[in-house]
TIDREN-205768 format. One record per residue (C-alpha): residue in one letter; x, y, z. Coordinates in steps of 0.2 Angstrom, whole numbers, padded with zeros to 4 digits, always signed. Layout:
! TIDREN-205768
AXYZ;...
! end
This chain:
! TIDREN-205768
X+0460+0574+0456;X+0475+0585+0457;X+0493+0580+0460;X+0507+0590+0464;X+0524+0589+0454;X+0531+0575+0459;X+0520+0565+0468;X+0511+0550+0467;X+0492+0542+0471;X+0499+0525+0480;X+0494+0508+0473;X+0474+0502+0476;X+0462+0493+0469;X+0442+0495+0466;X+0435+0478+0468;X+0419+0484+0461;X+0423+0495+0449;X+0431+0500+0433;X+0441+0517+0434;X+0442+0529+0418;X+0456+0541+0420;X+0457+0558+0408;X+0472+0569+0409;X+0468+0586+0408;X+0484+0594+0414;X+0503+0590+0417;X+0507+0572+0413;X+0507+0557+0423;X+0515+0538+0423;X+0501+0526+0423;X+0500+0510+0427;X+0492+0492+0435;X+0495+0474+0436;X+0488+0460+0428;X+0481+0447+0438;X+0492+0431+0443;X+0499+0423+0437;X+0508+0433+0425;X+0509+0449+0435;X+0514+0461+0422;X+0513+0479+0423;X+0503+0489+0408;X+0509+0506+0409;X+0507+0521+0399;X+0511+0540+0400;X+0497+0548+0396;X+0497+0568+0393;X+0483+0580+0393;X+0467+0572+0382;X+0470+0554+0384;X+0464+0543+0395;X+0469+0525+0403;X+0458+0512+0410;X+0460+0503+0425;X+0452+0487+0425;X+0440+0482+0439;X+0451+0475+0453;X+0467+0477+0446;X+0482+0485+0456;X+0485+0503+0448;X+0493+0519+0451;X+0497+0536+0445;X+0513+0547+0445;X+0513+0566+0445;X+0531+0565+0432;X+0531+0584+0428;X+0536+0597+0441;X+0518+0607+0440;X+0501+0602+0447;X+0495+0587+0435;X+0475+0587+0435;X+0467+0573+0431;X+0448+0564+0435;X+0445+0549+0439;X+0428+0542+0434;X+0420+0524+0441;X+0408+0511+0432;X+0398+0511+0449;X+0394+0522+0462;X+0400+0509+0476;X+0418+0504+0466;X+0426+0502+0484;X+0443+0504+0489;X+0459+0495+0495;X+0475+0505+0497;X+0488+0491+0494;X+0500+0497+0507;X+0486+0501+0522;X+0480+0483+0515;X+0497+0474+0519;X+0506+0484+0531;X+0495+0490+0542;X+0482+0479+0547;X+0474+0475+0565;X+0483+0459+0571;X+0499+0464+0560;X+0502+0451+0546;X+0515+0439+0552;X+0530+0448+0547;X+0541+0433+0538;X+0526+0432+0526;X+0530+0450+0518;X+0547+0446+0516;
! end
């Protein structure tokens, strides 16, 4: 995965799958949400060697916080982990969700 500086991969979510991220260059902000009903944010800015797990199912993101390309890959528990991009999820679905129920 390559990210220009600044940019971000938007929230999603691998129902099926566990997601391993190793920073190889640049340095991100990394993150995801625990499940309800706590909903607390678990995040972390990992810098070239480390890596950060993203829980199967859980909401999570990644940030591009330096001005250069961050590089980065992404590796899955299983080769179907699926995937939900939270805002296509709730924004943009076909009939639209009633609109009083985002706000």
């Amino acid at each position: 995965m390559s990210l220009p500086g600044p940019t971000c991969h938007p929230p999603d979510t691998h129902p099926r799958g566990t997601e391993v991220l190793l920073v190889l260059q640049a340095t991100l902000f990394a993150g995801f949400v625990t499940s309800s009903p706590d909903n607390r944010l678990i995040a972390k800015v990992p810098k070239p060697g480390d890596v950060f797990v993203f829980p199967l199912g859980l909401i999570h993101f990644q940030f591009n916080i330096a001005k250069t390309n961050a590089v980065a890959t992404a590796d899955m528990s299983s080769q179907n982990p699926g995937l939900i991009t939270i805002a296509n999820a709730v924004f943009g679905p076909n009939p639209a969700i009633y609109p009083d129920l985002l706000a």
